[in-house]
N, C-alpha and C positions, 0 to 999 in steps of 0.2 A: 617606085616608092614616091611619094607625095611627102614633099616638104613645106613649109611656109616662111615666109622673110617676115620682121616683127610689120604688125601695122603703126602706123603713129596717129596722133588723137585726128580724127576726119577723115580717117582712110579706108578703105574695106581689107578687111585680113584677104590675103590669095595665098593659093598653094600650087605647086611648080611638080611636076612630074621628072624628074629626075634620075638618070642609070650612069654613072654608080649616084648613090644618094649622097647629097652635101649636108653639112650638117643643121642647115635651117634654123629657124629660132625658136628655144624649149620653153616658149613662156606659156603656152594655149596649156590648159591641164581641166580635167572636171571635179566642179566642187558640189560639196551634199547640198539638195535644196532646203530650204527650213522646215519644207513640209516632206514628213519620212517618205510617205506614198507618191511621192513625186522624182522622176528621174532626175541625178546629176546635171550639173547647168556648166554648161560651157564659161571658161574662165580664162580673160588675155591677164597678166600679172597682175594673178587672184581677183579683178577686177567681173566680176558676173553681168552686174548694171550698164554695163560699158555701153552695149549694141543697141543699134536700134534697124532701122528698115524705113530706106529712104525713098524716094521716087528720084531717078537720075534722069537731070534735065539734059544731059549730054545730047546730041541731034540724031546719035546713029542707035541709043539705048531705047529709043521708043516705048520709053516712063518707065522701065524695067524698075523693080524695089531691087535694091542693093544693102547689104546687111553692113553696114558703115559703125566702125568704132569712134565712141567720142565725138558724136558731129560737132562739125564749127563754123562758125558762122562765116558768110564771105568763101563760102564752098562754089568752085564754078560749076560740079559737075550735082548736086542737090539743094535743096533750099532746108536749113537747119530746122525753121520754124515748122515745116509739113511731116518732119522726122517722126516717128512713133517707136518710143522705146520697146524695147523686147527683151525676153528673156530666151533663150537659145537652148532647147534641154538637150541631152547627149541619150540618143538611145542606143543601148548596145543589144542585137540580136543576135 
């Protein structure tokens, strides 16, 4: 089972594989898009806008984008300004 600990504002949400499962944090949920023909969007405490997709200047990430909640400025591991917000849709097949 895959769980998640809450992200805080600048953080990347992660999820922890887990046997027995803990109880993790129940905020991630999906909300209707505005547009009907458009999948559900990923939601940290009903927040949708939150995410964006960063480039991580970390040394060992070798520019990997990391999907970061709420970037903030004075991040050591991405530069806020290069950030590109996103919207995350939930597909279920």
């Amino acid at each position: 089972m895959m769980v998640s600990s809450a992200p805080g504002p600048g953080q990347s949400p992660n999820f922890v594989a887990s046997d027995p499962a803990f109880p993790g944090f129940q905020s991630y949920c999906a909300v209707d898009a505005t547009n009907p023909n458009s999948p559900p969007l990923l939601a940290f405490g009903g927040i949708t806008n939150g995410f964006a997709l960063c480039t991580n200047t970390s040394i060992n990430a070798n520019g990997r984008l990391d999907v970061v909640f709420e970037p903030q400025t004075n991040n050591l591991n991405y530069v806020s300004d290069d950030c590109i917000p996103v919207a995350i849709e939930v597909i279920v097949d």
